[in-house]
C-alpha positions as CSV (number, residue, x, y, z in Angstrom):
1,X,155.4,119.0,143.2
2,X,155.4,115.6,144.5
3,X,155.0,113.2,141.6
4,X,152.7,110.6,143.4
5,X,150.3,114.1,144.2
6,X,150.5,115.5,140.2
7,X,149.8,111.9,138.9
8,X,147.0,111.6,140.9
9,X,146.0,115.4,140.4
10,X,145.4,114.2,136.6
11,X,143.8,111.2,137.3
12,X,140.7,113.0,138.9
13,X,141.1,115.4,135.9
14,X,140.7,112.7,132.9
15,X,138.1,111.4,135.3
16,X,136.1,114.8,135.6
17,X,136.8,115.3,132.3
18,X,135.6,112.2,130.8
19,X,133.3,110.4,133.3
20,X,130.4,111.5,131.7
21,X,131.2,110.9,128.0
22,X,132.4,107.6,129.3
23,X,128.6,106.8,130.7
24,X,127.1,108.6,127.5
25,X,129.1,105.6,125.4
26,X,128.1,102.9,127.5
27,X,124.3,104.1,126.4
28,X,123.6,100.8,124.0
29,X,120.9,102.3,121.3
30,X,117.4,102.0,122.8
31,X,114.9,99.5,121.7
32,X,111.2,100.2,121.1
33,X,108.3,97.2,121.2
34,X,104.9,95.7,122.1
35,X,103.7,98.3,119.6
36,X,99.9,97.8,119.6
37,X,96.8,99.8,117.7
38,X,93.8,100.2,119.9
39,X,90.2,99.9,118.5
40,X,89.2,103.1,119.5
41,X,92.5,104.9,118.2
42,X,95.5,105.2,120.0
43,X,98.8,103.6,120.1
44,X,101.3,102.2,122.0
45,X,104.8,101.1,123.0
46,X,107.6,100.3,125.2
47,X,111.1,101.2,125.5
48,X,113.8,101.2,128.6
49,X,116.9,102.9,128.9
50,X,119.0,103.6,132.2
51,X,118.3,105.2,135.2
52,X,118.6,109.1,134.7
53,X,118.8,109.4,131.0
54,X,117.3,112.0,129.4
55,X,114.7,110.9,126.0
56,X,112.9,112.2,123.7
57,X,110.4,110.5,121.4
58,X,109.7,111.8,117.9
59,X,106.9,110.5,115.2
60,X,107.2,111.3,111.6
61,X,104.0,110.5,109.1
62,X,106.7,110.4,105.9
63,X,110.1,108.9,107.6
64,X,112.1,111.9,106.7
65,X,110.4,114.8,108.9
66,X,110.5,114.0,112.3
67,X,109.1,116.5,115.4
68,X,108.9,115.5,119.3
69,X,106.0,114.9,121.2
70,X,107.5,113.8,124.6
71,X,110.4,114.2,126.6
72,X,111.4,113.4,130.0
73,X,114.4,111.7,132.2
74,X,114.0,107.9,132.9
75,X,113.7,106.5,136.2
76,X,115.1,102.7,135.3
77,X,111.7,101.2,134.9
78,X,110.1,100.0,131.5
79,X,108.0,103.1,129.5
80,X,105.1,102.6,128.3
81,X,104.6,105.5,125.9
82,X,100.9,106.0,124.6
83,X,100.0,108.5,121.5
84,X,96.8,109.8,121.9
85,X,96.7,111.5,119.0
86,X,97.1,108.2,116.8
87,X,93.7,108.6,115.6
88,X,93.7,111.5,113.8
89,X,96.1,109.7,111.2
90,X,96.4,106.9,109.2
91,X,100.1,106.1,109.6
92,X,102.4,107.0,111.9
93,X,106.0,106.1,112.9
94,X,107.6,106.7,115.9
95,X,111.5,106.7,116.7
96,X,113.5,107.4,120.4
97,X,116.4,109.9,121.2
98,X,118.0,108.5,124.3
99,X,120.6,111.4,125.4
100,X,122.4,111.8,122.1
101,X,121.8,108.2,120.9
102,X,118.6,106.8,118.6
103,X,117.1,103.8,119.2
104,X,118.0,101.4,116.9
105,X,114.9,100.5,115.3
106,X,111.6,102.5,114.1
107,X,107.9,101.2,114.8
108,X,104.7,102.4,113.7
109,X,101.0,101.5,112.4
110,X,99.3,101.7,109.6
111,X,95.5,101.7,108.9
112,X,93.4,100.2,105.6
113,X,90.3,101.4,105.0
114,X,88.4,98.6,103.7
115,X,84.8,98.5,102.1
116,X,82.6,95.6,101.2
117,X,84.1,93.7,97.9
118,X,87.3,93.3,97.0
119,X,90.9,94.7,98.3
120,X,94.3,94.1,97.5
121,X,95.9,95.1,100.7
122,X,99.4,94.1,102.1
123,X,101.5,94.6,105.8
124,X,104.4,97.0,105.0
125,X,105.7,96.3,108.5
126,X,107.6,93.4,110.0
127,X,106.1,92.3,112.9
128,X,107.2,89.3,115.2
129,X,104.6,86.5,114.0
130,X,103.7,87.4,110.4
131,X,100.8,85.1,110.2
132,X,97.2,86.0,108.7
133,X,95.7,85.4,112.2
134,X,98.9,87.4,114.2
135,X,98.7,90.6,112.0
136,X,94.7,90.6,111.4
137,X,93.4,89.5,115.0
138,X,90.6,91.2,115.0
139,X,89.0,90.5,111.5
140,X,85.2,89.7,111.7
141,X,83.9,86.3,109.7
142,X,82.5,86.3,106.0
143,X,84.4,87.7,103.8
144,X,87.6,85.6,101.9
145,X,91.5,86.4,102.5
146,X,93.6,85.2,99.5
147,X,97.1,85.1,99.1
148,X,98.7,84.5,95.5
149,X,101.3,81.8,95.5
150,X,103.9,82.2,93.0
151,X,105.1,78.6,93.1
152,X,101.5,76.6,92.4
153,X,100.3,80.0,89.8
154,X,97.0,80.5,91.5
155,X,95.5,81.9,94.8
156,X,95.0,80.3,98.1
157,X,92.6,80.9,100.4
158,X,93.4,82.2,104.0
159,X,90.5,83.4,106.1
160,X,87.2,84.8,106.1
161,X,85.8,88.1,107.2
162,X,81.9,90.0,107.3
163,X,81.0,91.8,104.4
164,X,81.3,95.5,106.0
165,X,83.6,98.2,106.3
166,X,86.3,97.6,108.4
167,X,89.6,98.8,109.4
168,X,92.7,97.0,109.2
169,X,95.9,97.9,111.6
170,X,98.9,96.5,110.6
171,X,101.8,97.3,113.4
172,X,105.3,96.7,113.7
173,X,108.8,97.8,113.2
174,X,109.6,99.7,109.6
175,X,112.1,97.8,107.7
176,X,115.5,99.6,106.9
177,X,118.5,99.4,104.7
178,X,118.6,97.7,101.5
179,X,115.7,95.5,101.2
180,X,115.8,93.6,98.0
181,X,112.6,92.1,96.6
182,X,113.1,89.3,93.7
183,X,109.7,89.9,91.0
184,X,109.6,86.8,88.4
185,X,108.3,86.8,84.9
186,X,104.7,86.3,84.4
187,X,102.1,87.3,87.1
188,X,102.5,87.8,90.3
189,X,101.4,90.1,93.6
190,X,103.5,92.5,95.0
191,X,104.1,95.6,97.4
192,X,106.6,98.1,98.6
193,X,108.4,97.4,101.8
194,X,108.5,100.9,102.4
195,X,105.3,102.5,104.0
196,X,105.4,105.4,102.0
197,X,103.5,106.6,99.1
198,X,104.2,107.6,95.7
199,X,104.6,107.1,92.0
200,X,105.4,103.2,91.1
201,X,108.9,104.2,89.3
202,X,110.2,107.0,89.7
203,X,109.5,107.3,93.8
204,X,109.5,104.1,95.0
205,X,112.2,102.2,92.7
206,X,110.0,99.2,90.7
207,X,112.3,97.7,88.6
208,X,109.2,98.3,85.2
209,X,110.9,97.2,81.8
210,X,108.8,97.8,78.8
211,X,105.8,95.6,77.8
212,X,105.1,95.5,81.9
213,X,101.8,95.8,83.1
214,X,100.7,97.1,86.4
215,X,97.1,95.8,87.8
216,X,96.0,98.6,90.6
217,X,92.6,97.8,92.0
218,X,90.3,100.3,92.8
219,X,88.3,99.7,95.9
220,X,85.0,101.9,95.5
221,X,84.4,101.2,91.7
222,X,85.6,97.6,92.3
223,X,87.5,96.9,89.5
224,X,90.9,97.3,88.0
225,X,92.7,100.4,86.2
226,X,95.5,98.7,84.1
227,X,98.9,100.3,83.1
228,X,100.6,98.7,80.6
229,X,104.7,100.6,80.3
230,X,105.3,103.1,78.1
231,X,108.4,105.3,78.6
232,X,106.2,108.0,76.5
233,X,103.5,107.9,78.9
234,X,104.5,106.8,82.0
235,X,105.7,110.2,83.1
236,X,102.1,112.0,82.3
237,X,100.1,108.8,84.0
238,X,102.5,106.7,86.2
239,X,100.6,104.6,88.8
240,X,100.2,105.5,92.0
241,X,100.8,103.1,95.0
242,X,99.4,103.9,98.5
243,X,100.9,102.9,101.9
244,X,100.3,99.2,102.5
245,X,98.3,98.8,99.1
246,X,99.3,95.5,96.7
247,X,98.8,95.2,93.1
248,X,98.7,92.9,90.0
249,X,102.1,93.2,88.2
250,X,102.3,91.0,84.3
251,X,106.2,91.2,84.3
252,X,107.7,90.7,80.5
253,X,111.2,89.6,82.1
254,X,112.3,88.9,85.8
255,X,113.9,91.6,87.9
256,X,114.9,92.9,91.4
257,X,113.0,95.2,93.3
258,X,115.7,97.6,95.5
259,X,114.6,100.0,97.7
260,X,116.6,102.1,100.3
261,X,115.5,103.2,103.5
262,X,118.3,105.1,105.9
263,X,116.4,106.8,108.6
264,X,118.4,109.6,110.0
């Protein structure tokens, strides 16, 4: 066989062979944003990934269970993906396949129920501007938004909304890895970065040392159900943290909140 002839021969064969693998590797990890929560219920965002790829885009209500819901072959041009189920819960996340590659971030909603009085709510989601007015756009007048301020001790005053039931969307991206959450001595307001639910301790990692005391508000009877740390007890009547809910903690000694979120 002529040399020139068999060197070329394998040339087209590493080619057939690995052409396609090559263009599966060049497939950067998609992006997903613009997520946005409609008023009457759905939601929506964007993503773009080459010309031909296959996709498929999965939602999860828990971050570890994820199912698909669409699937299709892009044609180069921007998606705009729309869940018109997105009503029927009150947080959902939603994550891309692009051929055998995930996108490289998660985004998602979540919806507060809020009556008239007082709420201790908080954003479990990192959106682009995380202002009062960027990540509450749509709250009516009357009634007070207050933030606590660690450095000045006391609460500050943000905003006011109308004295009615309302419901808050927070949207964004969820926030993975290890996030790391500094809680000082004394009094102070705080949340889990992770939008999930679940036991204060033993599910969602607070750092709770003995003598702590945990502030949860509870929103229909308006008033506070206090825990104060009792290894004997805490097992049998841990508090309970919903998804972007914020409490009152009375911390004996300063610590550092660690949570772990690896989305596979």
């Amino acid at each position: 066989m002529d040399p020139k002839n068999f060197l070329g021969s394998v040339g087209e064969s590493i080619t057939g062979l690995f052409g396609k693998k090559s263009k599966l590797a060049a497939l950067a990890p998609p992006h997903l944003h613009s997520g946005v929560r409609f008023p009457y219920g759905p939601f929506q965002f964007k993503f773009q990934i080459p010309k031909g790829a296959s996709y498929e885009i999965q939602v999860s209500s828990n971050l570890q269970n994820w199912q698909a819901v669409s699937a299709g072959k892009s044609g180069g041009e921007p998606v705009d993906y729309v869940d018109s189920e997105a009503s029927k819960f009150s947080y959902r996340f939603y994550r891309l396949l692009a051929e055998a590659i995930f996108s490289d971030n998660v985004v998602g909603y979540v919806t507060i129920n809020v009556p008239p009085g007082y709420s201790m709510i908080a954003n479990p989601l990192q959106a682009p501007p995380n202002t009062v007015s960027s990540i509450l756009p749509d709250a009516p007048e009357g009634t007070t938004i207050n933030k606590f301020d660690t450095r000045l001790f006391k609460l500050t005053e943000n905003a006011v909304m109308d004295g009615k039931w309302i419901n808050i969307n927070f949207t964004g991206e969820v926030m993975q890895g290890n996030l790391l959450l500094p809680i000082a001595a004394g009094f102070s307001v705080r949340s889990s970065q992770i939008p999930k639910p679940g036991r204060l301790h033993s599910d969602l990692g607070f750092p709770i040392s003995e003598g702590d005391v945990i502030h949860l508000f509870d929103r229909d009877r308006q008033n506070y159900v206090i825990y104060e740390y009792d290894p004997k007890k805490w097992d049998s009547n841990p508090p309970i943290v919903g998804v972007g809910e914020a409490f009152w903690i009375g911390k004996t000694k300063p610590g550092n909140w660690v949570q772990n979120l690896i989305i596979k």
